[in-house]
C-alpha positions as CSV (number, residue, x, y, z in Angstrom):
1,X,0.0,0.0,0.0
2,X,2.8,2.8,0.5
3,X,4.4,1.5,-2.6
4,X,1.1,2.5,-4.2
5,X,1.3,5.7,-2.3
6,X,4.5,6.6,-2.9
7,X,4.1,5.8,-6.8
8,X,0.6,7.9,-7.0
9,X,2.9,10.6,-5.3
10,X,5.8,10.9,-7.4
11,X,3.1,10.5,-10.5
12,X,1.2,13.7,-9.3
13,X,4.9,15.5,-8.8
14,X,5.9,15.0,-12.3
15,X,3.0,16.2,-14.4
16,X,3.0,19.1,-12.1
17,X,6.4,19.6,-13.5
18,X,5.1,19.0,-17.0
19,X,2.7,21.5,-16.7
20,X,4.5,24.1,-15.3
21,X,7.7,23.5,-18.0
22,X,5.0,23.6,-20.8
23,X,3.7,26.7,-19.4
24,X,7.0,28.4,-19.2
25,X,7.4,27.1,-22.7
26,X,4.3,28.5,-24.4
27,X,5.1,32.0,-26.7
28,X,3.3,34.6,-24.7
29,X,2.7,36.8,-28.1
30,X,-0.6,39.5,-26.7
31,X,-0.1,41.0,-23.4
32,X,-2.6,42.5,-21.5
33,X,-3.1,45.9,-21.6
34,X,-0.8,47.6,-18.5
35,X,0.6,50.9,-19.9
36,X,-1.5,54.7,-20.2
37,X,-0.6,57.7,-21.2
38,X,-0.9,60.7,-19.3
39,X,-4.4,61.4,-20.3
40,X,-5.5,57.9,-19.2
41,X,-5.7,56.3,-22.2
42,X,-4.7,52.6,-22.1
43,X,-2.8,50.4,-24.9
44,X,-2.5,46.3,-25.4
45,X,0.5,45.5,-26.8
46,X,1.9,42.5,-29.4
47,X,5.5,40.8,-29.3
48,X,6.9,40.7,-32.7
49,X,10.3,38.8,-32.7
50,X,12.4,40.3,-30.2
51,X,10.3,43.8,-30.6
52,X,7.6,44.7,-27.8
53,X,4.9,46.9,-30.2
54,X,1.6,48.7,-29.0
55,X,-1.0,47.6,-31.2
56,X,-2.9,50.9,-31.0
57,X,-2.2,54.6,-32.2
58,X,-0.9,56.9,-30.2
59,X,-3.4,59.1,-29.1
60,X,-2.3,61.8,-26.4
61,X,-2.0,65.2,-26.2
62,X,0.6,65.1,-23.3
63,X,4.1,64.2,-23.2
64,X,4.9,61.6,-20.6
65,X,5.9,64.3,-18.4
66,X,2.3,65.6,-18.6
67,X,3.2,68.9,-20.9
68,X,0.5,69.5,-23.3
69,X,1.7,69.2,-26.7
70,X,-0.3,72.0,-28.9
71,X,-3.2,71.1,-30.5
72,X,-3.3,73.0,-34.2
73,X,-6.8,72.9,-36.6
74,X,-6.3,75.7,-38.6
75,X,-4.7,74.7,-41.8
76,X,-2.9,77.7,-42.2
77,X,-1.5,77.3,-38.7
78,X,-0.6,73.8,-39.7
79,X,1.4,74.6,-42.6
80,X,3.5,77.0,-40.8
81,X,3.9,75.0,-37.5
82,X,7.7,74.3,-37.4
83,X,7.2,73.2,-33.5
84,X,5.6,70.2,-31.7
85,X,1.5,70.0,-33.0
86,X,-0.8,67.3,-33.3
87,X,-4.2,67.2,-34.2
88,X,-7.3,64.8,-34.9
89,X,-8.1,63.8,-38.4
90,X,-10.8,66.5,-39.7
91,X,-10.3,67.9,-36.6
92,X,-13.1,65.5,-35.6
93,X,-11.7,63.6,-32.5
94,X,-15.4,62.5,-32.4
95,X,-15.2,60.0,-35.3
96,X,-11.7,59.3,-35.7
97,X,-9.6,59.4,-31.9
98,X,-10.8,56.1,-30.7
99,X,-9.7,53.6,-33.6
100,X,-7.2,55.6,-35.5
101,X,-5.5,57.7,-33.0
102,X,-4.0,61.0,-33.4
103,X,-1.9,63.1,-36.2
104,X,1.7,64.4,-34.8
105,X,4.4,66.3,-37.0
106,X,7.3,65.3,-36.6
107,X,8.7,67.6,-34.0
108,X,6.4,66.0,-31.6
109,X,9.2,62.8,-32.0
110,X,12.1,65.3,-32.3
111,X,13.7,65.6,-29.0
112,X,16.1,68.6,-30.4
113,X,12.4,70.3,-31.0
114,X,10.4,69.2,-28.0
115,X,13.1,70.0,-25.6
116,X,13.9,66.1,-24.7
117,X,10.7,65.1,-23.9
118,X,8.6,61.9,-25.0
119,X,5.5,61.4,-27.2
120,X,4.8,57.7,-25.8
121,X,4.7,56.2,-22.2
122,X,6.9,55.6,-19.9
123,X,9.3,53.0,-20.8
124,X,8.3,53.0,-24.5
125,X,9.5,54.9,-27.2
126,X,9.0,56.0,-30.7
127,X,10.6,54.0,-33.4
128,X,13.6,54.5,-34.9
129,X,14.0,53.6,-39.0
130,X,16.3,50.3,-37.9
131,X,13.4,49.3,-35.8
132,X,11.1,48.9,-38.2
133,X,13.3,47.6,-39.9
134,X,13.7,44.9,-37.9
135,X,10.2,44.2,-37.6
136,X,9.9,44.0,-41.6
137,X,12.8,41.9,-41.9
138,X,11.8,39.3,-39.0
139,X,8.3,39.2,-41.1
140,X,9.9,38.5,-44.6
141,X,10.9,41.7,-45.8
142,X,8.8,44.9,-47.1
143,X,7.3,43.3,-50.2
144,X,5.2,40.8,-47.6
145,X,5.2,42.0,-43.9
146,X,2.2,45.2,-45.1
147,X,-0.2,41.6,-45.5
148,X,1.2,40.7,-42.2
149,X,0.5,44.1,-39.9
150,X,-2.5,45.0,-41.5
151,X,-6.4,44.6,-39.1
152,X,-8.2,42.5,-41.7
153,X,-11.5,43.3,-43.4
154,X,-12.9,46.0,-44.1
155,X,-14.3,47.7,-41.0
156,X,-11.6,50.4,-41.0
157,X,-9.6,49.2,-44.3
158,X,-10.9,50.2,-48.0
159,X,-11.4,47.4,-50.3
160,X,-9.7,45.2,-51.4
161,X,-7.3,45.4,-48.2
162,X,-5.0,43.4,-50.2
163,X,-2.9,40.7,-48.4
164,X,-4.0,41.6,-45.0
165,X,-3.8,38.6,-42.4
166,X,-2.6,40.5,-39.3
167,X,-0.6,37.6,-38.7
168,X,1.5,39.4,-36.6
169,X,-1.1,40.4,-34.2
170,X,0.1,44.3,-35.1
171,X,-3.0,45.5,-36.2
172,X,-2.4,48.7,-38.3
173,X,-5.1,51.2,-38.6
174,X,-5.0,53.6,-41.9
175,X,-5.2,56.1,-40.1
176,X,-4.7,58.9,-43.4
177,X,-2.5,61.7,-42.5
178,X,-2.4,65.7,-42.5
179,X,-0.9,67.2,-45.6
180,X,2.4,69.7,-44.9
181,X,-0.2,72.4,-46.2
182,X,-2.5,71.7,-43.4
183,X,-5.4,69.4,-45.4
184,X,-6.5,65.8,-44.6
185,X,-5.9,62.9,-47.1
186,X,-6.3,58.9,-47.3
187,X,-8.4,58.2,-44.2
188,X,-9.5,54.5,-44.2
189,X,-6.9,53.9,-46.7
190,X,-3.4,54.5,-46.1
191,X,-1.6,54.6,-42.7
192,X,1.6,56.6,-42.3
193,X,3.6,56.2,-38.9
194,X,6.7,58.4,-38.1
195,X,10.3,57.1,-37.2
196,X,12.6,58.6,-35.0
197,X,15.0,58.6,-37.7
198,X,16.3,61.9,-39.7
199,X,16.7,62.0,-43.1
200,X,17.8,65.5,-44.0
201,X,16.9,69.0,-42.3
202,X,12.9,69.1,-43.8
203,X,12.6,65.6,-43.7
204,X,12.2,62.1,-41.6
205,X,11.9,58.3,-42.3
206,X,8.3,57.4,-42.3
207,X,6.7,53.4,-42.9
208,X,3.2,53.0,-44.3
209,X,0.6,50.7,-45.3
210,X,-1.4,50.9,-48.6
211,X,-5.1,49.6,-48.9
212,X,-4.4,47.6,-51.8
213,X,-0.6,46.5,-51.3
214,X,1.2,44.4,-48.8
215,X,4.3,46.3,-49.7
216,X,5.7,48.3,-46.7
217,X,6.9,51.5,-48.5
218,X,10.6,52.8,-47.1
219,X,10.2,57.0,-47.0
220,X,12.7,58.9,-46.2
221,X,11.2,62.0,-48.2
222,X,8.1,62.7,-45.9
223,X,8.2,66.9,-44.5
224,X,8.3,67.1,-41.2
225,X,5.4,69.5,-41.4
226,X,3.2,66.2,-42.1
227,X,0.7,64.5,-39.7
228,X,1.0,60.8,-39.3
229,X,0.6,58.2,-36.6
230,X,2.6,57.3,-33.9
231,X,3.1,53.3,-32.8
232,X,5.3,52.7,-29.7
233,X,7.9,50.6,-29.0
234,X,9.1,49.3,-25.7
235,X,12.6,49.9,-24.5
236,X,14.4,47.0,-24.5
């Protein structure tokens, strides 16, 4: 009888351990949402190869620091803003904040224009042109990976939404962008997100996704007078 015990025990002990070493195993790809910005508004997030991503648009109007970054809807204004502004698409936050996020020149990113400060929560950051890279490269290279990032359907996406799986779990949004002469273009069809990265004194490196393409286009020509998304990254 305690041989029987003692077998029944040492039984229960190993698939415990199987259990937990299968857990520890298992690819823990979406995370639950634990990060906010400063005006309370809360992100899920996706693990892309060795890359932590949020899987929604940016969509404060405070640096992580809580200093308001100026909100600009007069296209005039716009088109002459060569400091920090963001704004909602139309200027209707209404219709287009809650799935598509905000619009941000590029001087939002720009820490020589912004005085050092950061666009995305604590801990997170925005992109730089080799980190998107490296999320294009680890999901076949740009003529592919657009089919992979891209929400499926056509809920948000014009048709025909080519190639779009979201197989990466990344979820991109077209969330259209703000012209450099302060007008609104290609809602629902293209999405435009900024890098970190330079290219030349007017300009930064800039990835977006086409409703009809899973090609991930390469900029390095877009104004910095432009509004496009932001996605975060996590610090590594």
């Amino acid at each position: 009888m305690k041989t029987k015990s003692r077998i029944w025990f040492c039984s229960l002990i190993v698939i415990g351990f199987v259990i937990i070493l299968a857990h520890s195993c298992k690819k823990d790809v979406y995370n639950p949402p634990y990060m906010t910005d400063h005006d309370g508004n809360a992100y899920t997030s996706v693990t892309i190869g060795t890359q932590v991503w949020m899987v929604e648009n940016l969509k404060t109007t405070k640096y992580n620091d809580g200093s308001a970054i100026p909100l600009v809807t007069d296209e005039a204004a716009w088109a002459e803003f060569s400091t920090p502004g963001y704004c909602w698409y139309g200027n209707d936050a209404a219709t287009y904040k809650a799935t598509y996020g905000a619009l941000y020149n590029w001087y939002v990113v720009d820490s020589a224009s912004n005085g050092g400060k950061n666009v995305c929560p604590s801990g997170w950051h925005v992109p730089s042109d080799a980190e998107w890279t490296t999320l294009t490269t680890y999901l076949g290279g740009d003529s592919v990976a657009g089919g992979k990032l891209k929400e499926t359907g056509n809920a948000h996406w014009t048709y025909p939404n080519t190639g779009a799986t979201n197989e990466a779990g990344f979820t991109a949004l077209p969330g259209g962008r703000r012209n450099d002469d302060g007008s609104f273009d290609f809602i629902k069809g293209y999405g435009y997100w900024w890098s970190s990265t330079e290219y030349s004194p007017m300009y930064a490196y800039v990835r977006d996704l086409i409703y009809n393409s899973s090609f991930v286009p390469n900029f390095g020509d877009f104004n910095k007078y432009h509004g496009l998304s932001i996605r975060c990254l996590r610090d590594n």
